[in-house]
C-alpha positions as CSV (number, residue, x, y, z in Angstrom):
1,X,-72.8,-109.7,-19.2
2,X,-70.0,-107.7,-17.8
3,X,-70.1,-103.7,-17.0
4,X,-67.9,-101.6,-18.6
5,X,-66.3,-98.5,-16.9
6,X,-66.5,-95.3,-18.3
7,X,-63.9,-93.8,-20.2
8,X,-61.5,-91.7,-18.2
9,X,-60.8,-88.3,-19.7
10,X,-57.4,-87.1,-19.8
11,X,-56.1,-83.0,-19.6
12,X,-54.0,-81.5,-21.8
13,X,-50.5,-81.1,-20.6
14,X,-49.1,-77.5,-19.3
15,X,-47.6,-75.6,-22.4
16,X,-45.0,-74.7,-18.8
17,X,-45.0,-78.2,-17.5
18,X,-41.0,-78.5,-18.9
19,X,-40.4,-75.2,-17.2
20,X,-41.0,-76.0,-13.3
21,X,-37.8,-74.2,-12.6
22,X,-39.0,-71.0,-14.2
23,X,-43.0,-71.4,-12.5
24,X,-40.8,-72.3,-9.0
25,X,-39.2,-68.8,-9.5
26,X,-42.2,-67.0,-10.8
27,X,-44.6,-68.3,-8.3
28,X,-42.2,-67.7,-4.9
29,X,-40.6,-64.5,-6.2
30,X,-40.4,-62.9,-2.5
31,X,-37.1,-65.0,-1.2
32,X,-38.5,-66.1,2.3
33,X,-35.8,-64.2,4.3
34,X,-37.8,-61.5,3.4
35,X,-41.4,-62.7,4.5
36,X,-39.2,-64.0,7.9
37,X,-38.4,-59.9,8.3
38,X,-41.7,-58.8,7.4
39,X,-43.3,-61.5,10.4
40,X,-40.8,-59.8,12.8
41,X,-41.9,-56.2,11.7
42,X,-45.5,-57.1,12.2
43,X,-44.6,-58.8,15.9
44,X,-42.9,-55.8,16.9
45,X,-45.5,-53.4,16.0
46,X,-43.9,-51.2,13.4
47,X,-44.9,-53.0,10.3
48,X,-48.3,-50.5,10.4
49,X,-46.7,-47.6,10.1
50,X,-46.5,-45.7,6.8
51,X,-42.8,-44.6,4.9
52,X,-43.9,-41.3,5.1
53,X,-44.4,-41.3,8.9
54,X,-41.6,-43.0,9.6
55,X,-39.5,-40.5,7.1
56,X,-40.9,-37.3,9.4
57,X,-40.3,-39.2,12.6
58,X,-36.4,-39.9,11.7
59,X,-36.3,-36.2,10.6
60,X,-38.1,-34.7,14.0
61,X,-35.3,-36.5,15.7
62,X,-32.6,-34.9,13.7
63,X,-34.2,-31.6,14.0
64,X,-34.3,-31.9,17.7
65,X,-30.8,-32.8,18.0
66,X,-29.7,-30.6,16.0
67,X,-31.4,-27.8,18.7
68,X,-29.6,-29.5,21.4
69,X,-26.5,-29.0,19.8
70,X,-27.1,-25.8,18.8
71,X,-28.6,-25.0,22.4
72,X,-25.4,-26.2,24.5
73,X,-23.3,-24.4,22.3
74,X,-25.1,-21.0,23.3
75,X,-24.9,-22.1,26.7
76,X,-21.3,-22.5,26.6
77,X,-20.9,-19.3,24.8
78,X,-22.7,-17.5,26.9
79,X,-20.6,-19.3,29.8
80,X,-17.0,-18.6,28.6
81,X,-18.1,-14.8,27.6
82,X,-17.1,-13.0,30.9
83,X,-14.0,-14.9,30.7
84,X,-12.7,-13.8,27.2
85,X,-14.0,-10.3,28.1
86,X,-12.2,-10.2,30.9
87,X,-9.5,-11.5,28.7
88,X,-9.7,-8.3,26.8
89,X,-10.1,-6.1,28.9
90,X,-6.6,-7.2,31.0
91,X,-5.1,-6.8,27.4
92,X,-6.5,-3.1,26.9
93,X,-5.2,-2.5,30.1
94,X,-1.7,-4.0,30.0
95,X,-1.6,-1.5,26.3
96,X,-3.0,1.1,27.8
97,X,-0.6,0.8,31.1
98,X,2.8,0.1,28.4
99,X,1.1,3.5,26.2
100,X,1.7,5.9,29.5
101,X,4.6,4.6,30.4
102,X,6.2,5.1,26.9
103,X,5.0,8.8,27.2
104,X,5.9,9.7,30.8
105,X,9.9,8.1,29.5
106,X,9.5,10.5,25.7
107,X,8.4,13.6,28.2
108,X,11.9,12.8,30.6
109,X,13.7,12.4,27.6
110,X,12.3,15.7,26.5
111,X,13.0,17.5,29.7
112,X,16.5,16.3,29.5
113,X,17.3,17.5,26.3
114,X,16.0,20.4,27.0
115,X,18.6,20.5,30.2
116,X,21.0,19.7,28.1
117,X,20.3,22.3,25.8
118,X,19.9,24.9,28.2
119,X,23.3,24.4,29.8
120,X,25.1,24.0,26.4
121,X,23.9,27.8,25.7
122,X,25.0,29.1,29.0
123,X,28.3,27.6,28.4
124,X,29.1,29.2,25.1
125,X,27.9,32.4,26.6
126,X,29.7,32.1,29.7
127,X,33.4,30.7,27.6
128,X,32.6,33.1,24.2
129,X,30.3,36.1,25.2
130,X,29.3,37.2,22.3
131,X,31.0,35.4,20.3
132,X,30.0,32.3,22.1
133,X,26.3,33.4,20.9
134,X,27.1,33.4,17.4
135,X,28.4,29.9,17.8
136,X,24.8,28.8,19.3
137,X,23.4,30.7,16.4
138,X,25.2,29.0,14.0
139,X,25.8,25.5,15.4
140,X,21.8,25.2,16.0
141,X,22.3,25.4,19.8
142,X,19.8,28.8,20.6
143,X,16.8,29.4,19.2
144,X,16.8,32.2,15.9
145,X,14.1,34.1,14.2
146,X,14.0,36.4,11.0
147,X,13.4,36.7,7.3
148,X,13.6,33.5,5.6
149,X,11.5,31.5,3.5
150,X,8.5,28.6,4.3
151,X,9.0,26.2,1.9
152,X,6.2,22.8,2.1
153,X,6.7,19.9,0.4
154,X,3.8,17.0,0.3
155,X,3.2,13.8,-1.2
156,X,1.4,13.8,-4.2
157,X,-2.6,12.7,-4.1
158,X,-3.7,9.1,-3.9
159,X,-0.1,8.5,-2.7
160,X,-1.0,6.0,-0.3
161,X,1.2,4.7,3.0
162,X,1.7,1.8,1.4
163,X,1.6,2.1,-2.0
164,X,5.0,3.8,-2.4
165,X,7.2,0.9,-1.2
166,X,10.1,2.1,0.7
167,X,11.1,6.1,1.3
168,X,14.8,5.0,0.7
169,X,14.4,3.7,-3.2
170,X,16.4,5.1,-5.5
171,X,15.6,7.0,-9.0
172,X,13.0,9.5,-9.2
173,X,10.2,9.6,-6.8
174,X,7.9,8.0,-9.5
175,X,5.4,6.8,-6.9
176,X,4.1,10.0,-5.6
177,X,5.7,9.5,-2.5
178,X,8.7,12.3,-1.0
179,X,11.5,10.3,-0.1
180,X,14.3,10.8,2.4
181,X,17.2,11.8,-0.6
182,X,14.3,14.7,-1.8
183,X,14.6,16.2,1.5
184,X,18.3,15.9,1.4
185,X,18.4,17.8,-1.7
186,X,16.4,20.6,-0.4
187,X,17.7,21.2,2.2
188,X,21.3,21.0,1.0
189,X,20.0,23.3,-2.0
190,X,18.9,25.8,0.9
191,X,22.0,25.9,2.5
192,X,24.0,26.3,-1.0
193,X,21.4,29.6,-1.9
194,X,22.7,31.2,1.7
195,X,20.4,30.2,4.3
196,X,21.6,30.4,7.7
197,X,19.5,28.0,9.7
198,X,17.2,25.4,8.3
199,X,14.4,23.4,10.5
200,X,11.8,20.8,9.2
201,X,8.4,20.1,10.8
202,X,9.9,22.1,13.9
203,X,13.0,19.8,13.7
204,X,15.9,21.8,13.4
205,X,18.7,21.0,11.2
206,X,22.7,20.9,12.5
207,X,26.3,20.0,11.0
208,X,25.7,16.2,12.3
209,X,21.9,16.1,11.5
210,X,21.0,13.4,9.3
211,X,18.0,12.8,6.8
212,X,17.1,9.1,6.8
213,X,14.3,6.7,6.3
214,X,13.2,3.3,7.8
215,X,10.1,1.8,6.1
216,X,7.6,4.0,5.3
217,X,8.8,6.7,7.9
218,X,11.1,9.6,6.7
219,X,13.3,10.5,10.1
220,X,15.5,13.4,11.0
221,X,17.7,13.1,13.3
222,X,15.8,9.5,14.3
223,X,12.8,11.5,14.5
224,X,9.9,10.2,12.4
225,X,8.0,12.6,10.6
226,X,5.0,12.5,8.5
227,X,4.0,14.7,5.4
228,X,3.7,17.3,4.7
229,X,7.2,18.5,5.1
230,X,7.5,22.2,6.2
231,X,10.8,23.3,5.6
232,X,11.5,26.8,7.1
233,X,15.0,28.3,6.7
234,X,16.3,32.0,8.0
235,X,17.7,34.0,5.3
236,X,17.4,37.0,2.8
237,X,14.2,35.8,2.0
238,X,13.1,37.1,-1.4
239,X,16.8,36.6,-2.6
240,X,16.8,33.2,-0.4
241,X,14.0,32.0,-2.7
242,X,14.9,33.3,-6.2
243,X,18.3,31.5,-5.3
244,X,17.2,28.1,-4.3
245,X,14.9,27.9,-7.3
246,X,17.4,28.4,-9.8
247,X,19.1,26.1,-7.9
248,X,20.2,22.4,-9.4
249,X,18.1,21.4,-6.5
250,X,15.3,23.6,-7.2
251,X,14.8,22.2,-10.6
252,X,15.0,18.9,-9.2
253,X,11.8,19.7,-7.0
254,X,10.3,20.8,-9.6
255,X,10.6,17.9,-12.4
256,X,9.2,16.2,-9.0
257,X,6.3,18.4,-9.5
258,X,5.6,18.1,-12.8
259,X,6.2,15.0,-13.4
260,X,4.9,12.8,-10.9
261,X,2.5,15.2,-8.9
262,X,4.9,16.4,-6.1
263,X,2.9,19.3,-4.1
264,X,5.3,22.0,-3.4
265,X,5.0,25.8,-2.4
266,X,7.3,28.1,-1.6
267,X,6.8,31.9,0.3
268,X,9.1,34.6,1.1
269,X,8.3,35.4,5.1
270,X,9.2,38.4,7.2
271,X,9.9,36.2,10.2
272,X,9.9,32.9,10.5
273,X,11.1,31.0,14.4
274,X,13.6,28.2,14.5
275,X,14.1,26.1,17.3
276,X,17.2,25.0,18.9
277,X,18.6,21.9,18.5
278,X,17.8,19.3,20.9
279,X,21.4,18.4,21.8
280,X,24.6,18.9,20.2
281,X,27.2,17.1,21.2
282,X,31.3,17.7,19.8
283,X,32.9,14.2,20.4
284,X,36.1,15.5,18.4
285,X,36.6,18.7,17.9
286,X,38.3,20.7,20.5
287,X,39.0,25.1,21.1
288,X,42.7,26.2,20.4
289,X,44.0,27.9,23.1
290,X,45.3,31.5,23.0
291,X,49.0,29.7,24.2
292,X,48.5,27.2,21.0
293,X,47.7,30.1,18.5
294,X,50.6,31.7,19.8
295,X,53.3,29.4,19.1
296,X,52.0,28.5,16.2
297,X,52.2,32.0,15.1
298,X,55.8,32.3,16.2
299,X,57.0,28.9,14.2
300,X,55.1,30.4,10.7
301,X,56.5,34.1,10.9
């Protein structure tokens, strides 16, 4: 009788068995690339070291680099300091140097004028006697002094140096700011009301004077002044005053001063000092001789 072999027992099949792409994929999900870096990590000693270690080492270095850079920049600072101070201080220097010399050349132009001046006068005394005075007096080549009036005109407040624009715009002095044509018209309405010599801020005031302005800067005779504008003028004075405010011009000032905040004042003074002109120079007229006023006496009788 022959022996039978048990009966082999089969498993049930995989429900994935189809799906061995899907259990490949599933199974090896880390590519092996990435196992290859992790082995060379681990060999070269790294691979132990936590993110957040490694994260406070990378930022001590860029902390300490950042010193560094910080640190050779002082140093180099510090270095090239004496160099731009002396810098400076050769520029100061060099101003200050240019700032004297400008003076000691305004102080011999000064002194010549004054030369000038001086030997105008004796020249008209010396030619004219006394009549040679009264042309000084009246052609602003000798100093005067009498009655008169003081007369101070300023710009209005909060007028600032630059907010006016330029002193040689036309119109009305809407910006607060005395121009170069106000002072024109007061002084020309001082002449007109009979006074006899006229100076302002110590500048005084001829036949060939002129009242201009560059910029910001009102100039007489290419002086520059600043406000406020004392006008001083030798005349009757009471009557000198009465007369220039009844004046065309005198109203003018005075829509300036009501108007757009002109500051004006005007006194009557017992004396008031003029100075002389700095130069005054005749480049056309000439004297008629006593032989000239003769014949030309003899051809009209």
């Amino acid at each position: 009788m022959s022996q039978q072999s048990p009966p082999r027992s089969t498993a049930p099949p995989r429900p994935d068995a189809s799906m061995s792409l899907l259990n490949s994929v599933m199974d090896h999900s880390l590519d092996e690339g990435y196992a290859e870096a992790a082995a060379r990590r681990r060999a070269a000693g790294d691979a132990g070291l936590p993110t957040t270690l490694r994260a406070k080492l990378w930022l001590a270095a860029g902390l300490v680099l950042a010193a560094l850079v910080v640190t050779l920049g002082a140093a180099q600072a510090r270095v090239s300091a004496p160099v731009v101070a002396k810098e400076r201080q050769d520029l100061i220097d060099r101003i200050e140097g240019a700032s004297d010399e400008a003076d000691e050349l305004q102080a011999r132009v000064d002194s010549l004028r004054d030369e000038v001046s001086a030997r105008q006068r004796e020249a008209l005394e010396d030619h004219g006697g006394h009549t040679g005075q009264l042309v000084g007096l009246l052609s602003g080549a000798t100093d005067v002094h009498g009655p008169g009036v003081k007369l101070v005109v300023d710009d209005a407040k909060g007028a600032g140096s630059t907010g006016g624009g330029p002193r040689q715009s036309s119109g009305f002095s809407d910006t607060g700011r005395v121009r170069d044509r106000d002072l024109q018209r007061v002084v020309n309405g001082l002449w007109e009301s009979g006074a006899e010599a006229v100076s302002i801020n110590g500048q005084r005031l001829t036949a060939l004077s002129a009242i201009r302005a560059a910029g910001d800067a009102v100039l007489v005779d290419n002086r520059p002044l600043v406000p406020p504008y004392t006008v001083l003028a030798v005349g009757d004075g009471q009557r000198l005053s009465t007369a220039f405010q009844d004046s065309a011009d005198g109203q003018y000032l005075h829509v300036l001063q009501e108007s757009y905040g002109i500051r004006t004042s005007i006194s009557a003074e017992d004396d008031v000092r003029l100075p002389a002109a700095p130069s005054l120079i005749v480049r056309t007229a000439e004297a008629v001789s006593e032989k000239t006023t003769e014949n030309t006496g003899k051809g009209t009788s």
